[in-house]
MDTraj code that builds the backbone (N, CA, C; nanometers):
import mdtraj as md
import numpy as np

residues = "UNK UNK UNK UNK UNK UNK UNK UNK UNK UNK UNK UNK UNK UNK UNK UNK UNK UNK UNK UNK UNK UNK UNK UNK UNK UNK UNK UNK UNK UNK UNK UNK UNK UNK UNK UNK UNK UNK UNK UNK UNK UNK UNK UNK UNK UNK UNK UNK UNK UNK UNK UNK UNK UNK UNK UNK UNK UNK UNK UNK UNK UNK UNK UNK UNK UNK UNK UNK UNK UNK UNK UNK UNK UNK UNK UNK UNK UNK UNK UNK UNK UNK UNK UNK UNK UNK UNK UNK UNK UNK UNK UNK UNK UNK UNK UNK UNK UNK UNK UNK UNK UNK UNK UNK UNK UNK UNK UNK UNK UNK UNK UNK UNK UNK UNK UNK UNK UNK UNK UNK UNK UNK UNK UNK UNK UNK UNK UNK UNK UNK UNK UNK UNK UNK UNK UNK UNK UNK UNK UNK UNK UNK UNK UNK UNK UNK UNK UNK UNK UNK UNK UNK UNK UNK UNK UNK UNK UNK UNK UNK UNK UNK UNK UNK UNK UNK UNK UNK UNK UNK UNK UNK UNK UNK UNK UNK UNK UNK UNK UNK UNK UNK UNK UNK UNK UNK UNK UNK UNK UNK UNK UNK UNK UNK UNK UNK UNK UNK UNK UNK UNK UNK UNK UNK UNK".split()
xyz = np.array([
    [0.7459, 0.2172, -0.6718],
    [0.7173, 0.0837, -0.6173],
    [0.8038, -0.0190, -0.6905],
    [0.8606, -0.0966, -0.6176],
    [0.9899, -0.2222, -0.6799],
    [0.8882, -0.3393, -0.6626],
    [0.8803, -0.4420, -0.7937],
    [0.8231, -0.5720, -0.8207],
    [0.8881, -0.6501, -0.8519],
    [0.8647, -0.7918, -0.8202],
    [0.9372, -0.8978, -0.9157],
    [0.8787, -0.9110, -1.0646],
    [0.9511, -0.9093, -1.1361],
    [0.8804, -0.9310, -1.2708],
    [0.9984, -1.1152, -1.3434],
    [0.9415, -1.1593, -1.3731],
    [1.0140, -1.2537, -1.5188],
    [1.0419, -1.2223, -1.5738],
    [1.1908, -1.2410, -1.6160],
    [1.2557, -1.1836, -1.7760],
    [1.3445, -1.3057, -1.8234],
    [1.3121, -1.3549, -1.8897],
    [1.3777, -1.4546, -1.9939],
    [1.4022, -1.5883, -1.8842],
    [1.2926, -1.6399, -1.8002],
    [1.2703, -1.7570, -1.7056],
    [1.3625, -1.6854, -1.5586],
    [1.4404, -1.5711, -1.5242],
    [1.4885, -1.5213, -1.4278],
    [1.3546, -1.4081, -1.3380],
    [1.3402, -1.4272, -1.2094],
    [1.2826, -1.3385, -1.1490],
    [1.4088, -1.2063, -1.1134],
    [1.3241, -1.0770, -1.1721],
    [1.4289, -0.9450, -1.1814],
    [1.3536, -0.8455, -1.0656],
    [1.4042, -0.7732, -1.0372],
    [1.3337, -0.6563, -0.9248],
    [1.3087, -0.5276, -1.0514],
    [1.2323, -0.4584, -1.0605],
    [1.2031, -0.3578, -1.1273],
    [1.1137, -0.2183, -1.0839],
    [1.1239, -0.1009, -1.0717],
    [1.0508, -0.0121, -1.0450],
    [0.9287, -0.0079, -1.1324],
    [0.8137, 0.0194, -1.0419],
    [0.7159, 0.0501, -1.1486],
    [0.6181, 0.1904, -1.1287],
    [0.5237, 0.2370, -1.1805],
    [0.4957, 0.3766, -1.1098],
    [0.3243, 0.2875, -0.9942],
    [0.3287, 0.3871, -0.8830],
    [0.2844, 0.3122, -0.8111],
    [0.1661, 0.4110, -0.7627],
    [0.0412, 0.3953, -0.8071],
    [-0.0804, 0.5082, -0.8085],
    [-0.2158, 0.4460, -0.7704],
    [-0.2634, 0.4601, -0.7124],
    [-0.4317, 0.3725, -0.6700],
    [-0.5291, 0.3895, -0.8069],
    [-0.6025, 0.2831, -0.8907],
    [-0.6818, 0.3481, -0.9652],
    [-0.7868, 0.2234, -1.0048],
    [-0.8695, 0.1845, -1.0970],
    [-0.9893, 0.1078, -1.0353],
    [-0.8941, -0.0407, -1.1419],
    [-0.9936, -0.1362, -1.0196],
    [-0.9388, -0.2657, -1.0771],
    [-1.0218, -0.3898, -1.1598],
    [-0.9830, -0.4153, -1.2172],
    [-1.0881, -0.5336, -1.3087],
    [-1.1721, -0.6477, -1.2225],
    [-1.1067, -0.6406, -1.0670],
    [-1.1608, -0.6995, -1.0205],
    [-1.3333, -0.6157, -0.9785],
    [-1.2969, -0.4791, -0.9392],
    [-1.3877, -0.4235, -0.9116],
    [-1.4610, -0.4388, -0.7914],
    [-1.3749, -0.5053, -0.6434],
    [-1.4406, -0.5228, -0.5376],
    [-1.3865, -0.4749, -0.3899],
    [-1.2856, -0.3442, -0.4380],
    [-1.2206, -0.2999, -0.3240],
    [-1.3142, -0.1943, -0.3075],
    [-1.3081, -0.0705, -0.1965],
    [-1.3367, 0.0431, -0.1639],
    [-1.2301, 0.0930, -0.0219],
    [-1.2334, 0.1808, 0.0016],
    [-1.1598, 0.2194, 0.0976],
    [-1.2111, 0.2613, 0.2186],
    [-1.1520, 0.2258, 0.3199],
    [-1.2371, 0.2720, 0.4751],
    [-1.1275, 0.3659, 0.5216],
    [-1.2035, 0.3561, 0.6777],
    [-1.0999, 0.4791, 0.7522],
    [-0.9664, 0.3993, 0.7998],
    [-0.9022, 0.4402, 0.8237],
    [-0.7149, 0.3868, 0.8645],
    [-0.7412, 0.3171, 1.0122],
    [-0.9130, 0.2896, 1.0513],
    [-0.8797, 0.2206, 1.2517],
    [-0.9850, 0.1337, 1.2087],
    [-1.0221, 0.0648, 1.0606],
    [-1.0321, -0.0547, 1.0914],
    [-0.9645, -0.1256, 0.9414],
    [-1.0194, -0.2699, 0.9197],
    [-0.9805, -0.3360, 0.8136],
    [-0.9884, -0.2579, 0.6813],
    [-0.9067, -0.2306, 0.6304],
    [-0.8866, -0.1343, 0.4945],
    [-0.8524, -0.1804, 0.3593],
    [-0.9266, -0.2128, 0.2558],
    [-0.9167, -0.2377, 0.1291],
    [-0.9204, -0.1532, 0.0174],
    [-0.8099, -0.1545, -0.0646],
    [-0.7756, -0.0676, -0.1513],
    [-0.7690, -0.1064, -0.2797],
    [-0.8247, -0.0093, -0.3992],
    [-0.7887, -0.0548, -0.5102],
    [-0.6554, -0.0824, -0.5733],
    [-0.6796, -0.1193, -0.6883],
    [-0.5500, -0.1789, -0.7502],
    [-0.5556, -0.1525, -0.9249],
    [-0.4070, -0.1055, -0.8967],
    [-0.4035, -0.0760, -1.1024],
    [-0.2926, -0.1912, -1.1506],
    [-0.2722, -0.2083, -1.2877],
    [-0.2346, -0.3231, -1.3837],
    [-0.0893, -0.3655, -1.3279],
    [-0.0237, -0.2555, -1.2153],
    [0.1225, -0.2830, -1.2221],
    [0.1457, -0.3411, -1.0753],
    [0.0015, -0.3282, -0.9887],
    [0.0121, -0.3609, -0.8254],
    [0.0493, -0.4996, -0.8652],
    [0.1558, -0.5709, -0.7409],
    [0.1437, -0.7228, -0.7054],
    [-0.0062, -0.7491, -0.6260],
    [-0.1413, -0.8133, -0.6124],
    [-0.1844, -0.8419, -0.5264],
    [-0.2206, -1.0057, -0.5344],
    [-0.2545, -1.0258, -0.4298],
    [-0.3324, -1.1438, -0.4111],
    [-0.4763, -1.1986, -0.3476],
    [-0.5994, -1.1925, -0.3711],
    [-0.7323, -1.1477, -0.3147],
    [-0.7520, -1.3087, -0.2972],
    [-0.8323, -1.3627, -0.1584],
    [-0.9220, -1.4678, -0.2386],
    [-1.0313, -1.4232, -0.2012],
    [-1.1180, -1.5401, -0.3144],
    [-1.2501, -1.4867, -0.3756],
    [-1.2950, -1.6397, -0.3829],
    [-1.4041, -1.5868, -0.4204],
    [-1.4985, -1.7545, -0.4874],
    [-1.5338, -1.7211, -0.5964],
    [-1.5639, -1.8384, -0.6874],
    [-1.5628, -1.8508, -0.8751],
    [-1.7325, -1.8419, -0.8719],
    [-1.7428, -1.6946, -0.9216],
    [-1.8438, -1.6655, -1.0194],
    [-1.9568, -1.7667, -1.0467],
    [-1.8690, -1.8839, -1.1218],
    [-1.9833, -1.9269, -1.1879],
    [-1.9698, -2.0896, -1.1721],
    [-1.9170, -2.1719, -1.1034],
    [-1.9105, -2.2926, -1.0140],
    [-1.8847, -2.2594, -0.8310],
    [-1.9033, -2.1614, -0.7902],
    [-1.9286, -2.1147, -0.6970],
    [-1.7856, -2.1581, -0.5655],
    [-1.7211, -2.2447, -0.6144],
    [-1.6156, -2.3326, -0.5429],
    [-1.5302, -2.2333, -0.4909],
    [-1.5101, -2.2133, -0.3388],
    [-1.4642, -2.1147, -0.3035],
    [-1.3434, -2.2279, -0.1519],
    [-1.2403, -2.1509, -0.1660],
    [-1.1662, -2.0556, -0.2258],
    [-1.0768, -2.0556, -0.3154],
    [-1.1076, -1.9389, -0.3864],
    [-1.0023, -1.9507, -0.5253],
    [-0.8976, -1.8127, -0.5002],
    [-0.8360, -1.7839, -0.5734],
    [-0.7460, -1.6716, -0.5293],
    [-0.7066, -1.6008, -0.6346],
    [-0.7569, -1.4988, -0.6145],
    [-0.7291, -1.4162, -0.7754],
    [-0.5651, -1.3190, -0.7672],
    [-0.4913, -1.3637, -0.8171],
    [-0.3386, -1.3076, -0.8424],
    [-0.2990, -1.1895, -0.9856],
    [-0.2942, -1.0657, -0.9349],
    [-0.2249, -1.0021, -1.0426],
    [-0.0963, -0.9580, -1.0259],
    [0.0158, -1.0081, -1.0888],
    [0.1599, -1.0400, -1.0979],
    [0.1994, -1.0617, -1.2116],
    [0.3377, -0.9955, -1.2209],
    [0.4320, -0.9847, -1.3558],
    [0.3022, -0.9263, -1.5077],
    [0.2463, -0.8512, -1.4667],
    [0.1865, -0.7680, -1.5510],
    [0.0790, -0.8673, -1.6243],
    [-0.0005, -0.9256, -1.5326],
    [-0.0896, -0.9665, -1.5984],
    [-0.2015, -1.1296, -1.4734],
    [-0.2568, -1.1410, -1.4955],
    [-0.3714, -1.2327, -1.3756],
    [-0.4130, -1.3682, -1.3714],
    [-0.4666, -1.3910, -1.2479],
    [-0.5158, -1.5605, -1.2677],
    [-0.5336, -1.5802, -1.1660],
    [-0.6369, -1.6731, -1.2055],
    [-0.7065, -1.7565, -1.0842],
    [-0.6591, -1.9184, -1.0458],
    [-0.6460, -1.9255, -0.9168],
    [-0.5494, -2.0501, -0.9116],
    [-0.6555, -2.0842, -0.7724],
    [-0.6162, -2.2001, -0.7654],
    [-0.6967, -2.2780, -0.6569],
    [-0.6095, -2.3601, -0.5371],
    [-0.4580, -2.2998, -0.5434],
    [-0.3811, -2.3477, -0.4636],
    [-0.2640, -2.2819, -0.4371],
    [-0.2350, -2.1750, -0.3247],
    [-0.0794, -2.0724, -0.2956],
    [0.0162, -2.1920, -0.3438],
    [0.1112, -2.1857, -0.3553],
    [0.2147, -2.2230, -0.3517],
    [0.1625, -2.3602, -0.4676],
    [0.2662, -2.4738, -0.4240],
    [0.2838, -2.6241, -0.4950],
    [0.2954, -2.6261, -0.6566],
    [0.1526, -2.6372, -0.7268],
    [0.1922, -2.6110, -0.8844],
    [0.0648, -2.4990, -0.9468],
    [0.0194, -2.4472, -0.8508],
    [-0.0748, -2.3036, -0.8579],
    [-0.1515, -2.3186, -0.9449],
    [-0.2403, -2.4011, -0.9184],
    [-0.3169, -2.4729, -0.9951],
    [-0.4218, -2.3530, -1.0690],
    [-0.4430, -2.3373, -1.2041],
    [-0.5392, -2.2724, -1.1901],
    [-0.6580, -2.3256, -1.2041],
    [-0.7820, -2.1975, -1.2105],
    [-0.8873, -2.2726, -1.1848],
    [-0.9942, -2.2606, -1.2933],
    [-1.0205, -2.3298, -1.3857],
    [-1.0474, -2.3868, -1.5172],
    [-1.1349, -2.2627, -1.5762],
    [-1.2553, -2.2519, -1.4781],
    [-1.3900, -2.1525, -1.5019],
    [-1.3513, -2.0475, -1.5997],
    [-1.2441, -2.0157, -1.5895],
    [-1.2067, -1.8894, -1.6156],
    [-1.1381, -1.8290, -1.7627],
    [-1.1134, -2.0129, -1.8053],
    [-1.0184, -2.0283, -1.9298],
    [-1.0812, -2.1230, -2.0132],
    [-1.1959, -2.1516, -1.9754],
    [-1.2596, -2.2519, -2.0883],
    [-1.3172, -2.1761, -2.2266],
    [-1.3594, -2.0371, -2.2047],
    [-1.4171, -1.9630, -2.3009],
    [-1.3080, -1.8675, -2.3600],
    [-1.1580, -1.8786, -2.2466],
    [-1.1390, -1.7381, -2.3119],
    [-1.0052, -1.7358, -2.4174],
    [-0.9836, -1.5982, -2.4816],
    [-0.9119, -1.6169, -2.5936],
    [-0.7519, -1.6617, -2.5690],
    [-0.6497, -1.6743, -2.7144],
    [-0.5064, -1.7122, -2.6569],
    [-0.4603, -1.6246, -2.5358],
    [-0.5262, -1.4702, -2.5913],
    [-0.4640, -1.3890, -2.5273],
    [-0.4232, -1.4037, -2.3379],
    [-0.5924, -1.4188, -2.3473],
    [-0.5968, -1.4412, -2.1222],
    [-0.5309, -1.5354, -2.0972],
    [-0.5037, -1.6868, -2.2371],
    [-0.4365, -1.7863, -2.1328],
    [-0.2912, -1.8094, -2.1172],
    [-0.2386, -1.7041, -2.2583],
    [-0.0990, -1.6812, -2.2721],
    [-0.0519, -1.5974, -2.1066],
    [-0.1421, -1.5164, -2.1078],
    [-0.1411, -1.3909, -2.0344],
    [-0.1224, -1.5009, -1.8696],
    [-0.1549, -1.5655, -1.8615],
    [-0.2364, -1.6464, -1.7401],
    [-0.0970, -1.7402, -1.7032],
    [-0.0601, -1.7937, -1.8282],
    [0.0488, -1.8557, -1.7866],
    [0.1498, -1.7713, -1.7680],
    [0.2362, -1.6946, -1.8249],
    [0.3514, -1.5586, -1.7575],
    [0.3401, -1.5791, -1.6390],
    [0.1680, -1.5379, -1.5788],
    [0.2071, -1.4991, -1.4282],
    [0.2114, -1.6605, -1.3813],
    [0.1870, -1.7463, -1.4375],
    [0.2124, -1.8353, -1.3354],
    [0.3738, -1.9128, -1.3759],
    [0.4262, -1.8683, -1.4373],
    [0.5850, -1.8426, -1.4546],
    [0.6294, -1.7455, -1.3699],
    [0.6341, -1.6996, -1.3668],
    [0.6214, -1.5624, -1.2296],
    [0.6302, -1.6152, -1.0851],
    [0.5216, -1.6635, -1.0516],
    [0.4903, -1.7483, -0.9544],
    [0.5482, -1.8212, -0.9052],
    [0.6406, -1.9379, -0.9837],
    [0.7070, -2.0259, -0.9681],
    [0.8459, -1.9095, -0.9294],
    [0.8717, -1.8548, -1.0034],
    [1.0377, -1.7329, -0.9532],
    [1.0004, -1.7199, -0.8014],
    [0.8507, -1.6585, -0.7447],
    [0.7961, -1.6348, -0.6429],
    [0.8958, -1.7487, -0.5197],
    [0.8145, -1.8777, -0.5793],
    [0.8568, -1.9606, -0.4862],
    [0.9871, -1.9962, -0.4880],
    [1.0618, -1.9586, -0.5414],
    [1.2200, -1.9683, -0.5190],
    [1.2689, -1.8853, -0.3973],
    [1.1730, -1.7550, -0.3573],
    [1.2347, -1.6868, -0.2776],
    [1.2601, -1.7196, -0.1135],
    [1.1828, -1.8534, -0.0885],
    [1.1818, -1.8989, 0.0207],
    [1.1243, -2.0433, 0.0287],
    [1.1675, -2.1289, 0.1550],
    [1.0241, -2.2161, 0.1205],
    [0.8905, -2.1815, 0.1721],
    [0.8248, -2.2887, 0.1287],
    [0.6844, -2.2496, 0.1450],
    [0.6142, -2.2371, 0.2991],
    [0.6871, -2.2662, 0.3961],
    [0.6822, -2.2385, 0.5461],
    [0.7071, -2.0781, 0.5918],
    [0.7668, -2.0431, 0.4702],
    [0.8195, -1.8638, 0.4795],
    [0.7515, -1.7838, 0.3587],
    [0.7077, -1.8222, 0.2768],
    [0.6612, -1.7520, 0.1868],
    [0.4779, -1.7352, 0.2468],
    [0.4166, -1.6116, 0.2520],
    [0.2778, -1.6225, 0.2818],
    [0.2175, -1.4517, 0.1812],
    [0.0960, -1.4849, 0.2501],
    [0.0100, -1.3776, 0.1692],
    [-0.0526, -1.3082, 0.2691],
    [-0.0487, -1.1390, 0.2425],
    [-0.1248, -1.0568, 0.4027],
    [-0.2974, -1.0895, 0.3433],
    [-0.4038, -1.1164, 0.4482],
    [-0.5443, -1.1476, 0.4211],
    [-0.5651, -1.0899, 0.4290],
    [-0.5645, -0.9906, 0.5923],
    [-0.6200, -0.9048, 0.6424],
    [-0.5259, -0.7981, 0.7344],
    [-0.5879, -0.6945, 0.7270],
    [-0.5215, -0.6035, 0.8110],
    [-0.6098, -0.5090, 0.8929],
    [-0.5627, -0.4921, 0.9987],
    [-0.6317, -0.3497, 1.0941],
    [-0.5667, -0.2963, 1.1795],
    [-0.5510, -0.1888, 1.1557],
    [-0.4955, -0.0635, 1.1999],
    [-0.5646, -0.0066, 1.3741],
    [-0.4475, -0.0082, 1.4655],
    [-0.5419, 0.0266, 1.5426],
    [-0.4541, 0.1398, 1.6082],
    [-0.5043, 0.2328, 1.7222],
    [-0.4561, 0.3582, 1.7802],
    [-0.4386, 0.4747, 1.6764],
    [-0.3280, 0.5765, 1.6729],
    [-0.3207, 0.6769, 1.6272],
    [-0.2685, 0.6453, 1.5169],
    [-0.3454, 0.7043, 1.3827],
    [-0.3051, 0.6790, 1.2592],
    [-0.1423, 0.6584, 1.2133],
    [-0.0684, 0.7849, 1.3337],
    [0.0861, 0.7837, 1.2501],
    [0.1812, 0.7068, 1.3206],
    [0.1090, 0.7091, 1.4548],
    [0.1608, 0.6175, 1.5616],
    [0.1331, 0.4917, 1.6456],
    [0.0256, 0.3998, 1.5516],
    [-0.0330, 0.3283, 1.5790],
    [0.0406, 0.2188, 1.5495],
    [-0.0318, 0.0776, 1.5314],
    [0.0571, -0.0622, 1.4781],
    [-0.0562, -0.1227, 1.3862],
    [-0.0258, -0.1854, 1.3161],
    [-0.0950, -0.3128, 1.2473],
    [-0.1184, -0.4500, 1.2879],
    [-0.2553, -0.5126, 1.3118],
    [-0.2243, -0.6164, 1.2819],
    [-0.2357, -0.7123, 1.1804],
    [-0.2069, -0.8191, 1.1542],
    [-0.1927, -0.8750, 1.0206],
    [-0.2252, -1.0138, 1.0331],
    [-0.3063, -1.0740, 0.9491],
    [-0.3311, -1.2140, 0.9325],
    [-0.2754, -1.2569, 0.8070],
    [-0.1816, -1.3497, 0.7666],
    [-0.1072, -1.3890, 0.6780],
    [-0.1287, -1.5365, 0.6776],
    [-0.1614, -1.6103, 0.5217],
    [-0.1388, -1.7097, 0.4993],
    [-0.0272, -1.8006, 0.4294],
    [0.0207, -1.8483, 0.4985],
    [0.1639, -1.9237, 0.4171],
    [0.1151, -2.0152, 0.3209],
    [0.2246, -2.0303, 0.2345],
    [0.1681, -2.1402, 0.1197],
    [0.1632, -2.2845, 0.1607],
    [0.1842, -2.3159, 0.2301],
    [0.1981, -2.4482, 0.2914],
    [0.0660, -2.5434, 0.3924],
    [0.0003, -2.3589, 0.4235],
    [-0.1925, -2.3638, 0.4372],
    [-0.1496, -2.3231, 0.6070],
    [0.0080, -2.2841, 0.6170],
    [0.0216, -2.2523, 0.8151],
    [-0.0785, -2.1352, 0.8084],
    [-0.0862, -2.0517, 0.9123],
    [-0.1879, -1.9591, 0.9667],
    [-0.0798, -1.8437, 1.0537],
    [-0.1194, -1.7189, 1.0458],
    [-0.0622, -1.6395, 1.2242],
    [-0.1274, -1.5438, 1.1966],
    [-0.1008, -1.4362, 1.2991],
    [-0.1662, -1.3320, 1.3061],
    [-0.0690, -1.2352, 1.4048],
    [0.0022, -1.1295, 1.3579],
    [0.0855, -1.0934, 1.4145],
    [0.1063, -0.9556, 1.4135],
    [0.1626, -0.8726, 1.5033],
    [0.1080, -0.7226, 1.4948],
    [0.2631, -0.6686, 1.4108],
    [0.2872, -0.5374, 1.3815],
    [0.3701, -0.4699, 1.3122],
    [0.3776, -0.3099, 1.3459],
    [0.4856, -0.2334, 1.3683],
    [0.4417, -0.1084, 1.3746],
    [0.3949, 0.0106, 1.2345],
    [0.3066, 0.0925, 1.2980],
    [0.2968, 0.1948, 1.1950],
    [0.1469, 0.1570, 1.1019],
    [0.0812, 0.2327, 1.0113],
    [-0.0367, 0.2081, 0.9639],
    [0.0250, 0.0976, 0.8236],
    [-0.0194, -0.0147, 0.8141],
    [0.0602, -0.1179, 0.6730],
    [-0.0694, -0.1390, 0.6045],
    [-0.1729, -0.1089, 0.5854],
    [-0.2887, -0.1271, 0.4842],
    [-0.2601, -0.1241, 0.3724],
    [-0.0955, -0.0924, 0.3268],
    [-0.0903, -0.1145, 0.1857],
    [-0.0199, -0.2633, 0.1853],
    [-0.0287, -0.3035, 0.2663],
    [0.0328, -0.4489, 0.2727],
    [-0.0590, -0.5756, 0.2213],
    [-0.2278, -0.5503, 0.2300],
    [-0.2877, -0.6296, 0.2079],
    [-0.3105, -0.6845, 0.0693],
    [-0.2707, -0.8125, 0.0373],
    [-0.3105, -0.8634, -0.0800],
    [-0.1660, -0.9078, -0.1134],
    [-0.0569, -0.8540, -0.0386],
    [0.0861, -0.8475, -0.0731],
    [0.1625, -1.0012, -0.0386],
    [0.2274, -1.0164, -0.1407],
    [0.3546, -1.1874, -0.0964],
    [0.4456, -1.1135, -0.0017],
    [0.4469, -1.1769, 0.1111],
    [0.5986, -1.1652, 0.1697],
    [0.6351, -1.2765, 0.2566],
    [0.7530, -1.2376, 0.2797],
    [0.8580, -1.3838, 0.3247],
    [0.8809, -1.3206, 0.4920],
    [0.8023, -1.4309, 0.5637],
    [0.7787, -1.4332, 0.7127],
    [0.8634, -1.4955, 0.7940],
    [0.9593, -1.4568, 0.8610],
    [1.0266, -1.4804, 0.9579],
    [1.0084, -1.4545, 1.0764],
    [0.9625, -1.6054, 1.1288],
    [0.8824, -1.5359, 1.2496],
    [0.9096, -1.6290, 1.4139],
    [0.9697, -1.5663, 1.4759],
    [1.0462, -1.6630, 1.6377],
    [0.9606, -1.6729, 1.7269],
    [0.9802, -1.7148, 1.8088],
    [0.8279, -1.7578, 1.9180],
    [0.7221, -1.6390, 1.9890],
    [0.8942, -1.5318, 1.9606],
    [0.7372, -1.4003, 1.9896],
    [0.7765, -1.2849, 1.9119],
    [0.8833, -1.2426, 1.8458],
    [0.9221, -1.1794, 1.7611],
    [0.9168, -1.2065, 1.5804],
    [0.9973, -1.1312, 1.5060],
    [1.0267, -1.1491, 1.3894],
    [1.0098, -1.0515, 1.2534],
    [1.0716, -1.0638, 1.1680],
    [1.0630, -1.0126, 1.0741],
    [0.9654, -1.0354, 0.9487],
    [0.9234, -0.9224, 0.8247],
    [0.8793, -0.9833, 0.7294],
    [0.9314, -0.8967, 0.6363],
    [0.9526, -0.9969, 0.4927],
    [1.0469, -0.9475, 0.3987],
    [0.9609, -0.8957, 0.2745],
    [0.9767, -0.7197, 0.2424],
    [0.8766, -0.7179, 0.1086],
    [0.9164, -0.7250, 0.0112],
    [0.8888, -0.7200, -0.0913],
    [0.8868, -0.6776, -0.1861],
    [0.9572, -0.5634, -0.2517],
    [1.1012, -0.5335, -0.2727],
    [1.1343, -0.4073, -0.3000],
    [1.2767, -0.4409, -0.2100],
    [1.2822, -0.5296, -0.1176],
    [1.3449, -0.6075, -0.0495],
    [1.3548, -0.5066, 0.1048],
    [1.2692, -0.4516, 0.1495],
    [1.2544, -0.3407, 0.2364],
    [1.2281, -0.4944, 0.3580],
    [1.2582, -0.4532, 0.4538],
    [1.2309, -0.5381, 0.6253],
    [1.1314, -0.4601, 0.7276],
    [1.0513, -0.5628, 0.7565],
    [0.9561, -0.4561, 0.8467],
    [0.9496, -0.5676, 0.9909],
    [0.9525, -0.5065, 1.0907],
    [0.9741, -0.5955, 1.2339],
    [0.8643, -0.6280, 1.2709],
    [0.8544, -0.7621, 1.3313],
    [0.7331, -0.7484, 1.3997],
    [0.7231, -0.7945, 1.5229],
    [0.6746, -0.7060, 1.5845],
    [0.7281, -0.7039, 1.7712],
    [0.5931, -0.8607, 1.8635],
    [0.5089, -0.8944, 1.7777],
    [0.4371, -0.9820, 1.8565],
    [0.3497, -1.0821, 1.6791],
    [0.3983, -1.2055, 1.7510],
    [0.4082, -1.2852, 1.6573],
    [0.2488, -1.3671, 1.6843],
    [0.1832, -1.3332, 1.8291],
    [0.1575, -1.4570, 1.8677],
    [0.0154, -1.3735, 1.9270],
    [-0.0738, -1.2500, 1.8118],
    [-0.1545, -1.1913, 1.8559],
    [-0.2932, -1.2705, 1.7901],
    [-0.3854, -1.2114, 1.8989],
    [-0.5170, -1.3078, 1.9430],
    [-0.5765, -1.2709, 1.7672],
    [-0.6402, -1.3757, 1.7054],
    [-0.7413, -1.3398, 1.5847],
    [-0.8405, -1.2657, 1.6198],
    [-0.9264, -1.2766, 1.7538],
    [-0.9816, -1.1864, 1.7793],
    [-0.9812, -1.0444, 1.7498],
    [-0.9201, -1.0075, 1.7758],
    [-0.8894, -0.8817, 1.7525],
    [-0.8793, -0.8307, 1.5873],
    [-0.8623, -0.9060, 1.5002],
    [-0.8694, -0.9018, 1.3370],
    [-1.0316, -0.9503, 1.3290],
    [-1.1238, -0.9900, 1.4133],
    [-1.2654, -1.0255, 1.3890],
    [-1.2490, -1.1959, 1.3135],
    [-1.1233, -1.2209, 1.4048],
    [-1.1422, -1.3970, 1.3546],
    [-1.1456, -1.4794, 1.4619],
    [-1.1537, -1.6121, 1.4207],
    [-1.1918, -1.7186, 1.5499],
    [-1.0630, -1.8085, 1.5473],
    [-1.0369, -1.8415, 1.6461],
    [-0.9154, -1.9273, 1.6766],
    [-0.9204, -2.0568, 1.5921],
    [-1.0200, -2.0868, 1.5354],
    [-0.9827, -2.2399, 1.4360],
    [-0.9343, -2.1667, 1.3382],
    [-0.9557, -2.0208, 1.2709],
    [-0.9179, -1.9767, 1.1813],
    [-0.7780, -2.0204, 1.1854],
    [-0.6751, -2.0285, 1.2225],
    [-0.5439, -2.0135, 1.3244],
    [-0.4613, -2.1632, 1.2466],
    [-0.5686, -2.2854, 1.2815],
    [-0.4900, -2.3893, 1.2251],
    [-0.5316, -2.4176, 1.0421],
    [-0.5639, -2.3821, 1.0005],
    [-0.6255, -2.3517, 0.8823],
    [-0.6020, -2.5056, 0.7992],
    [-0.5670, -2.5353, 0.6943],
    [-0.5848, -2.6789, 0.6401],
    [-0.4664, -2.7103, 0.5564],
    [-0.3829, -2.7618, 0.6219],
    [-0.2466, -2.8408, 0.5345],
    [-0.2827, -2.8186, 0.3903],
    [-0.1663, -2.8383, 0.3372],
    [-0.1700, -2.8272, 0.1647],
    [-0.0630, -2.9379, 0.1168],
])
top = md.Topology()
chain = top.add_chain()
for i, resn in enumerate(residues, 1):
    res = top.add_residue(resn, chain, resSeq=i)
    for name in ("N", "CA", "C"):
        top.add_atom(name, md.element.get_by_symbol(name[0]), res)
traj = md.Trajectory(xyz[None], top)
């Protein structure tokens, strides 16, 4: 598996070993491949989850593990704000640790602007496992919305940054590893992901 990592304020591409195993978050499990599928995550996955804060309840927050290490931020993109709850008690270590990735983050947003840079939410897999398509709900950092199908089973896509290029009914999306994946319908119903069409215009940033 190829990541962006930070090395000396430069975002670098790097291999890392790439294995399912349990996560600190502790709130994935896995389903069958024909509906929405969530997977665990070990120390070296890129993901991006949102969640709501524990213990001021203020939701949504977005829990990010990137460039080898985590954080909770309360805003994709702009200055990734994080979100306090989390760092008022804890040692140098989590907040040293906390800032990296949000050095990281910032390399992130170099790779596009924020109209192209988004995050997969959700995914579901539908037809024949090897010959089926995906569809995908992705949030851009900028707070745009879509929902757009892809071929082949992509459940490892969820939680993932990628850079969305997307034309009035076609388009591409760019991963991570710098691999291209097509996507033949740009302009598919939320329904079908078990969402509602206001989901769709979601809230400026």
């Amino acid at each position: 598996m190829q990541v962006w990592r930070t090395i000396n304020g430069n975002p670098v591409l790097i291999t890392v070993p790439y294995e399912h195993g349990s996560s600190a978050s502790g709130t994935r499990g896995t389903t069958t491949p024909t509906s929405t599928s969530y997977q665990f995550c070990n120390d070296d996955e890129v993901v991006c989850w949102k969640t709501r804060c524990q213990y001021c309840k203020y939701s949504p927050i977005w829990f990010i593990r990137h460039n080898g290490g985590s954080v909770f931020v309360e805003e994709l993109g702009g200055d990734w704000t994080k979100h306090g709850c989390y760092y008022r008690n804890s040692g140098p270590q989590a907040v040293a640790e906390s800032q990296m990735v949000l050095s990281s983050l910032h390399a992130v947003s170099k790779l596009g602007p924020e109209s192209a840079i988004a995050v997969v939410t959700k995914v579901v897999v539908t037809g024949h496992f090897l010959g089926g398509f995906s569809m995908l709900a992705v949030e851009f950092l900028n707070g745009r919305r879509a929902c757009v199908s892809v071929g082949g089973n992509q459940t490892q896509l969820l939680g993932q940054f990628v850079v969305a290029e997307l034309r009035r009914a076609t388009g591409k999306l760019r991963l991570e590893g710098g691999n291209t994946l097509g996507v033949f319908d740009t302009k598919t119903s939320p329904g079908r992901l078990g969402l509602t069409k206001p989901w769709l215009r979601g809230k400026p940033r």
